[in-house]
C-alpha positions in Angstrom: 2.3 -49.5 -20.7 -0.8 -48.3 -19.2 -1.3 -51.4 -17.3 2.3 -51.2 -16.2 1.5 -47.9 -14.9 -1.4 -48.8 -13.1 0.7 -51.6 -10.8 3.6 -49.1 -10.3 1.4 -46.4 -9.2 -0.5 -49.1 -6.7 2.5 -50.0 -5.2 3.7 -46.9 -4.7 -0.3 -46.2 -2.7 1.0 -49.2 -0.8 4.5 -48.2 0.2 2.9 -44.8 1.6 0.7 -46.2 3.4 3.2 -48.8 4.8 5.5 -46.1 5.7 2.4 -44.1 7.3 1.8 -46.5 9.9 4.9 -46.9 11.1 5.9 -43.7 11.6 7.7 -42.5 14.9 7.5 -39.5 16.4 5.2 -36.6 17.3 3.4 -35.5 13.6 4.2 -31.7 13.2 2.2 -29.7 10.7 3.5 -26.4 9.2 1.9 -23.0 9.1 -1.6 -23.3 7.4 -1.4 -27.3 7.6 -3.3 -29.8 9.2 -2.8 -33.8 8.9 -4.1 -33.8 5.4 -2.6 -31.0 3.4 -1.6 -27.2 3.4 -4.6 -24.4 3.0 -3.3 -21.2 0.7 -5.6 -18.1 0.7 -8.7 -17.1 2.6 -10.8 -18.9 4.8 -13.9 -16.7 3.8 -13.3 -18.0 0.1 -16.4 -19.3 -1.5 -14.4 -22.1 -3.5 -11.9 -24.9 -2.3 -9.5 -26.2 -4.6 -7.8 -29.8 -3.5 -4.7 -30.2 -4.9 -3.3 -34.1 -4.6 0.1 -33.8 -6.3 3.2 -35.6 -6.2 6.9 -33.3 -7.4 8.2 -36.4 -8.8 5.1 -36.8 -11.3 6.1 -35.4 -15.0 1.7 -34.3 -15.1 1.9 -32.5 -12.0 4.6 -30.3 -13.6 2.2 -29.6 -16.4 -0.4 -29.2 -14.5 1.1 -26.2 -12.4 2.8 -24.8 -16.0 -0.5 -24.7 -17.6 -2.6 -23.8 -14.8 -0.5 -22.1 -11.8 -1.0 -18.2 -13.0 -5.5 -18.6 -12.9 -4.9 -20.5 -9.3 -2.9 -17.8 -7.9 -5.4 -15.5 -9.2 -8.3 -16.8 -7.8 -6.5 -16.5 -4.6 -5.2 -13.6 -4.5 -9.0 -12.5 -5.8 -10.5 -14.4 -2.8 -12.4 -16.0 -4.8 -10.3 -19.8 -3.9 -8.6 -20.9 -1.3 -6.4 -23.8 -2.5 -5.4 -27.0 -0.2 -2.2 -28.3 -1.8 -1.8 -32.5 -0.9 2.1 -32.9 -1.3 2.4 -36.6 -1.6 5.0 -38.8 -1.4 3.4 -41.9 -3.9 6.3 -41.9 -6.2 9.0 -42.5 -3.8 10.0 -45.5 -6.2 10.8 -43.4 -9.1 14.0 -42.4 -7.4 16.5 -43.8 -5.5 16.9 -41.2 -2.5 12.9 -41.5 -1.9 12.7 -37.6 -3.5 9.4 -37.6 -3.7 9.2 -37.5 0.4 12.2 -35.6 0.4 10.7 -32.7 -1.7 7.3 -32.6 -0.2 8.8 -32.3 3.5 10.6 -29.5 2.7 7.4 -27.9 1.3 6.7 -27.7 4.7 9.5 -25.8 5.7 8.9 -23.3 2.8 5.2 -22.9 3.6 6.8 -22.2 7.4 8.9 -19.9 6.0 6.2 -18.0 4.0 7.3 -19.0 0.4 5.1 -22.0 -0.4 4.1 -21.0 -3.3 7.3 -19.7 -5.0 9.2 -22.3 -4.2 6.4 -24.9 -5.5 6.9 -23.2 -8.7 10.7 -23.7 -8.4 10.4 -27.6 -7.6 8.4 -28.1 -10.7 10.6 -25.8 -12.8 13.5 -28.0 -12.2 11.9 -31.2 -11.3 14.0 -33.9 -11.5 13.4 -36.7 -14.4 12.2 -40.3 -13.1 14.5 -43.1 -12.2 17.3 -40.4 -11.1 18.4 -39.7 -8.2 16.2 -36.5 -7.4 17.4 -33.4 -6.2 20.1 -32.8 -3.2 19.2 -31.5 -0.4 21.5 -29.1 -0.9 19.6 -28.0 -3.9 16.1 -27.9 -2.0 17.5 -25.3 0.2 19.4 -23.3 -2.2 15.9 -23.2 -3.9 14.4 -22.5 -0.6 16.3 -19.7 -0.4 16.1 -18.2 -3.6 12.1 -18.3 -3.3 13.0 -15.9 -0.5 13.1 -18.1 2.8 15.2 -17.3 5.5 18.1 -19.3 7.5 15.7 -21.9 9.4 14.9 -23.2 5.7 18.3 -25.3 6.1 17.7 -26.9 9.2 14.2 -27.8 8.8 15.6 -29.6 5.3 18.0 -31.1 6.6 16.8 -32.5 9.9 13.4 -34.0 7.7 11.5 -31.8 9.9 8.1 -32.7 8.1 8.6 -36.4 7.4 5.5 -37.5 9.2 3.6 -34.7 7.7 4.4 -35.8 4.6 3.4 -39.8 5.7 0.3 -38.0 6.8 -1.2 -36.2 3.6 -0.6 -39.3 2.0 -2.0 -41.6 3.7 -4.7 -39.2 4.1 -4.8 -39.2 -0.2 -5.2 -42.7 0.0 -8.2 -43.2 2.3 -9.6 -40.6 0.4 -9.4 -42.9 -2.8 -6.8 -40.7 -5.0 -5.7 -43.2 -7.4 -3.7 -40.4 -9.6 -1.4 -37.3 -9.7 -2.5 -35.0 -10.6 -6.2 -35.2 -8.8 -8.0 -31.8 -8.8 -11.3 -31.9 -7.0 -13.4 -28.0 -6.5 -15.8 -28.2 -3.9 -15.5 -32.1 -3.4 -15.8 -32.2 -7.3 -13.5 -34.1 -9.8 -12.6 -32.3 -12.3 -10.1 -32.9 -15.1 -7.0 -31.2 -14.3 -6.7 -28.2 -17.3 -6.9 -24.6 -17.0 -10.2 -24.7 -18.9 -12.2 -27.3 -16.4 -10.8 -25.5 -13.4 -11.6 -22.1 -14.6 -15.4 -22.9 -15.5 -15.4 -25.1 -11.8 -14.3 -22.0 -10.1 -16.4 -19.9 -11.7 -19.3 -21.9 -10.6 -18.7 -23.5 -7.4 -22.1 -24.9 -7.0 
């Protein structure tokens, strides 16, 4: 199974890549994004967080669920600011690609200044594998009830963010992320739990 794991993971790398290179179209980046991922809290912050995640990934979800109340506060502390990598590696595990679906419209919600609520709504009801993934329809009425306004729909529904999300994972792979949830502070792996991030944090150096 692990082996089995290994492969489908690989060729999910290789599909993103694939799908990075030939994407059309000027690349648009939503508020506090660059090509790579999305920047939450202060510049000033002592300690980066990098986040590579995938919505799709059953780890990612407990990841957040263990550890998503200590990251918001060492934000809101200023003592992190967190760079969330929204991937889109395990487009297989569905059959409407939800796992580029989902992080596009992250974009949208971090343009509509509810990233991180409506992160925490994706992973609440994330989808299982091998299903169909969410609706559209169900990205925006999440959208909206993490408090975004009437552009939400639109920028869903018109894949707004489609090459952003090409981008960050592409980016994730020439940075050699071989795994969801990948949590690096300062440039350092660490194991993704709330007690390795916490003692990382605490001591950035």
């Amino acid at each position: 199974a692990g082996i089995a794991g290994v492969l489908l993971f690989a060729a999910a790398v290789g599909f993103g890549i694939y799908r990075s290179q030939q994407a059309k179209g000027p690349l648009l980046s939503p508020a506090g994004a660059d090509a790579a991922g999305l920047t939450i809290g202060q510049a000033s912050a002592p300690t980066t967080v990098d986040i590579y995640l995938d919505l799709q990934c059953p780890l990612c979800q407990r990841f957040e669920k263990a550890s998503g109340a200590a990251i918001d506060g060492f934000v809101k502390a200023g003592q992190a600011k967190v760079v969330y990598h929204p991937m889109a590696f395990l487009d297989e595990m569905s059959s409407t690609r939800y796992s580029s679906r989902a992080s596009a419209s992250t974009g949208c919600a971090a343009d509509a200044g509810v990233f991180a609520a409506y992160l925490k709504l994706l992973y609440d009801n994330q989808p299982p594998e091998h299903g169909v993934g969410l609706t559209d329809e169900q990205l925006i009425a999440f959208g909206h009830q993490a408090g975004a306004g009437d552009g939400f729909a639109a920028c869903v529904q018109t894949n707004r963010y489609a090459n952003w999300t090409k981008s960050v994972t592409d980016a994730a792979s020439r940075a050699n992320v071989t795994g969801t949830p990948t949590v690096l502070v300062n440039g350092r792996k660490i194991d993704p739990n709330p007690a390795e991030l916490t003692q990382a944090v605490g001591q950035p150096n």
